[in-house]
N, C-alpha and C positions, 0 to 999 in steps of 0.2 A: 548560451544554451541552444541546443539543436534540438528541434520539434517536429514530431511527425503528427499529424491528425489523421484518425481513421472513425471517419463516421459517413454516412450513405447519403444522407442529405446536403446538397451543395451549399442550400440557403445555411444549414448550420456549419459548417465550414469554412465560409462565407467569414460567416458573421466571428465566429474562434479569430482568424487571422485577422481581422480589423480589429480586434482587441489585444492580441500581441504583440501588432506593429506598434502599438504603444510602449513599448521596450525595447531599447534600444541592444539589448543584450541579449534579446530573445529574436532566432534565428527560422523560419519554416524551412524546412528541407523534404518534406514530400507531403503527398495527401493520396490518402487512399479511401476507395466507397466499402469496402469487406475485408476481411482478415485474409483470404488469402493476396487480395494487390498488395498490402501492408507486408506480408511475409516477400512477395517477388522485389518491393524496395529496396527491403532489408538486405539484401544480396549485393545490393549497391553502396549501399550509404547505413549504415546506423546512427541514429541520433541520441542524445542524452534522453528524450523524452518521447514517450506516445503519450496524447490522447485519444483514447478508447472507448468508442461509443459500444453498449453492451449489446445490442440488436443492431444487427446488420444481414445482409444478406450473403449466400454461399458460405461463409465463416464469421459468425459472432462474436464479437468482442470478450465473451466465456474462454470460448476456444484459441480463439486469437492471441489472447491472453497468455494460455499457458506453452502455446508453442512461440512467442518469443520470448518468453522466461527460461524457457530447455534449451533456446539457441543461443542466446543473448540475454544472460544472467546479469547486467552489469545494467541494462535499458529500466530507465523507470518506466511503468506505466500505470498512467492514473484513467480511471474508470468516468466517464461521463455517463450521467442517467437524467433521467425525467419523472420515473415513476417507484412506485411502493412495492417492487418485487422483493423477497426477500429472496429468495432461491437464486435469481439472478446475482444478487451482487455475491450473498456470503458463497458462492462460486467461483464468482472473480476474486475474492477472499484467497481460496484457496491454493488456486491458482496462480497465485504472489504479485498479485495487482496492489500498488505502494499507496496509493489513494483513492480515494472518491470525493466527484466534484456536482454537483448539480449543473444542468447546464445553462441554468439561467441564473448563474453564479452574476457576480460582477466583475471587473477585468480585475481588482485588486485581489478577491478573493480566488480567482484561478492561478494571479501569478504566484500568489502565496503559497499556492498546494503545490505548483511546477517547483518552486525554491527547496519548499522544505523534501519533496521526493529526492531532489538532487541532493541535498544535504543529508539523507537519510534519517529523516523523521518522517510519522505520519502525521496528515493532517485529514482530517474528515468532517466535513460538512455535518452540522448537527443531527438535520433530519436523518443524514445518512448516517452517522453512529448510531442514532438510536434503532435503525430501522437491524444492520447489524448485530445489535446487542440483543435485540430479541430474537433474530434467527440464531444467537448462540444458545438462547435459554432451550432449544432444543437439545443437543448437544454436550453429550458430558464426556470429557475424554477419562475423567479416570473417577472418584468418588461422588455419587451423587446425595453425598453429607456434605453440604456446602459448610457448616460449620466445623467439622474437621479439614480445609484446605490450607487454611494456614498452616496446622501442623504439620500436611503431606508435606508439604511444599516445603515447610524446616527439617525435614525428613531426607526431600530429594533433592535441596540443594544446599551447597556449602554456605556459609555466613558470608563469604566474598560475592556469589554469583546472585546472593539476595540482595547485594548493594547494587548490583548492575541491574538485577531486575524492578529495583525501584528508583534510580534514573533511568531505563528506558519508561517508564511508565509517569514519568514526568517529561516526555515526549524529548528525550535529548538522543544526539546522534553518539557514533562512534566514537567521536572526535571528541565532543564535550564531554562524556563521559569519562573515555583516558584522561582528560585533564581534573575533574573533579575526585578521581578516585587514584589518580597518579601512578597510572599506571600506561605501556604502551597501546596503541592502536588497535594495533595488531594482536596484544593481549584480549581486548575488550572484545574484539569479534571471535575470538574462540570461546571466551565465556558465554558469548550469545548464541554459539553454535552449539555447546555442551547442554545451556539451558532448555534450547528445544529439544534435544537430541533426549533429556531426560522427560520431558514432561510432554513429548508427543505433537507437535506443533509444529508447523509448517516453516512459518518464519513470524520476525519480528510481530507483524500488524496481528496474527492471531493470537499471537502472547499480550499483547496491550487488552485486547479486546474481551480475551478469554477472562483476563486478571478482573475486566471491569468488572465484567460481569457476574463474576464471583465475590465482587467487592473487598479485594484483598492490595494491600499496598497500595490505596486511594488515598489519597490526602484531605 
């Protein structure tokens, strides 16, 4: 895997790459202090992965964020934070950031979030779903009867796309999913594309989050 780090502080950059190099499959291929040095890299080289600190200077890790998701749709990028902004992250949210990691994570638990991005799962640090889960209770994209959702939701979507929507919500990727529901790849990602397409949703990690917190298809 190809790693990019963009965060302003060198000590924390530093300190990221001495933890990587503990993997022998895991690759640094640039480093940047702001979102725009990160964009002039990208010109060069794109990697499988950013890490994304969300404050930075001249371009933010918010903004950073979503202009290399518009260029490079295929780039995971996961969100480093330190602190309890909720506006900050559910931003990054928005803006199709595939996780968040605390940055005083430990190396096992960043490489686990780098994995599953690549694998297209999310993973999220507790603190950090929960801090999420409360900037959604702002938030209602469509009935604010939380007990008629189930029934929207059996309303606006087929009995197929409800199976898909409750393996992603058991954190499984594309892949696993076609195999549990036997069906192709490539099938599975148009259901996922139809599903947001119906119910207003950006992509995958807003659909897990939104579902949590409505408490609908939790186990």
């Amino acid at each position: 895997m190809e790693i990019m780090i963009a965060e302003d502080q060198g000590i924390v950059r530093d300190g990221l790459k001495m933890i990587l190099s503990l993997y022998e499959e895991v690759h640094i291929v640039g480093e940047a202090a702001n979102g725009e040095e990160l964009l002039e890299l990208l010109k060069n080289k794109v990697p499988d992965v950013i890490l994304m600190d969300i404050r930075m200077p001249i371009m933010n890790g918010i903004d950073a964020t979503k202009a290399v998701k518009d260029k490079y749709p295929n780039v995971k990028v996961i969100i480093l934070t330190t602190f309890n902004e909720d506006e900050y992250i559910f931003n990054g949210l928005k803006n199709g950031a595939d996780g968040y990691i605390l940055k005083d994570s430990n190396s096992q638990e960043i490489i686990k979030s780098i994995k599953a991005a690549c694998e297209g799962n999310l993973l999220l640090h507790p603190q950090v779903s929960n801090r999420i889960v409360r900037a959604l209770h702002t938030i209602d994209h469509h009935s604010s009867n939380e007990s008629n959702l189930q029934t929207n939701l059996s309303m606006l979507l087929t009995p197929r796309e409800i199976e898909v929507v409750q393996q992603i919500m058991q954190g499984k990727s594309n892949k696993a999913i076609s195999q549990v529901l036997f069906l192709t790849e490539g099938t599975v990602k148009n259901y996922v594309s139809h599903i947001l397409d119906k119910l207003e949703l950006n992509n995958r990690t807003e659909l897990i989050l939104y579902l949590q917190k409505k408490g609908s298809f939790s186990e």
